[in-house]
N, C-alpha and C positions, 0 to 999 in steps of 0.2 A: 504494500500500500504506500502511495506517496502525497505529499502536502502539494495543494496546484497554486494557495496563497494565503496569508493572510492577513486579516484586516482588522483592526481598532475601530470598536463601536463608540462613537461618543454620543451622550443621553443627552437630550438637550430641547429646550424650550425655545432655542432661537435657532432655528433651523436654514432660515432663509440666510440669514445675518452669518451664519456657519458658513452653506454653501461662496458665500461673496468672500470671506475672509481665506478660506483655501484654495479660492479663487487666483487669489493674491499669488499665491505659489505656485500657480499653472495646474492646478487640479481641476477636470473637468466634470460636468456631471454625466455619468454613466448608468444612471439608475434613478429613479423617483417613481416612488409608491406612496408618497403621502406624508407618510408616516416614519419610513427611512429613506436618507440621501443616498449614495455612493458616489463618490468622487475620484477618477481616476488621472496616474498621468499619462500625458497621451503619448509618451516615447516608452515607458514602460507600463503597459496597461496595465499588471497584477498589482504595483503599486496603488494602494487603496487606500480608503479611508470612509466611513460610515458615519451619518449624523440621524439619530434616529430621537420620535419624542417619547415611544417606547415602545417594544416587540408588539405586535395586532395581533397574535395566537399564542404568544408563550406568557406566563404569569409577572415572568422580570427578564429585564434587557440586559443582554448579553455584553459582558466587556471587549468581547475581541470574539470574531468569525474565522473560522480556519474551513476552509475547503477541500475536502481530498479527494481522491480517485475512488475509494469504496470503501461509503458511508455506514454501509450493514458491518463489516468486517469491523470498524473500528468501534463500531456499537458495542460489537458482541466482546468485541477485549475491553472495553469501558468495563459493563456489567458483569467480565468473569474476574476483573479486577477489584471489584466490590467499590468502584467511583462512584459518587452521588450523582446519578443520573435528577437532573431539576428540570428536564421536560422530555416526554418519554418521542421515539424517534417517530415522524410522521411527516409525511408527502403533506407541502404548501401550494394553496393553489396560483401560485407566481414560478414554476418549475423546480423545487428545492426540495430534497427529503434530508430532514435533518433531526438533532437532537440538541439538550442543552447536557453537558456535565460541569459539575463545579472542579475545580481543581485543587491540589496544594492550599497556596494560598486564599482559596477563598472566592475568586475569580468566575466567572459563569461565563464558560466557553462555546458557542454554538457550532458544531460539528456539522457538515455540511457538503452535500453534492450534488449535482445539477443532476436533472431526469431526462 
């Protein structure tokens, strides 16, 4: 299994005001759902960056999104590893089947792969 990117959620109530300030850095928008931005650069697309005001299906917003090649497979070593799974794995209807686990510190990582 391998990492395809990943990405720093920031939670946030100024979201427009967001987008224009990593603006500033040449980050563009590649994504808008409402509710989360995504902002890419455009010489390195996986460079990323998320501004969300908070998860629309999961209970809490994720600190950082990691995306990999196969979602199930990292699932099932989350859960035989005994990791706090804090949102169980489920197909989003924007193409995404994902999961949240907490990590280590504390962190709530959204697990992640396109369909």
């Amino acid at each position: 299994m391998s990492v395809r990117r990943i990405v720093p959620n920031i939670q946030s109530e100024a979201v427009e005001e967001s987008v224009k300030f990593y603006g500033l850095l040449g980050l563009e928008e590649v994504m808008n759902h409402g509710w989360i931005v995504t902002l890419a650069s455009p010489s390195v697309r996986t460079a990323q960056v998320s501004v969300m005001t908070s998860d629309k299906t999961a209970p809490v917003t994720p600190d950082m999104s990691i995306e990999v090649d196969d979602v199930d497979a990292v699932y099932a070593a989350m859960c035989d590893s005994g990791a706090e799974v804090v949102h169980p794995l489920q197909d989003e209807e924007w193409g995404v089947r994902r999961f949240f686990v907490r990590d280590p510190n504390g962190r709530v990582v959204n697990v992640l792969g396109h369909r």
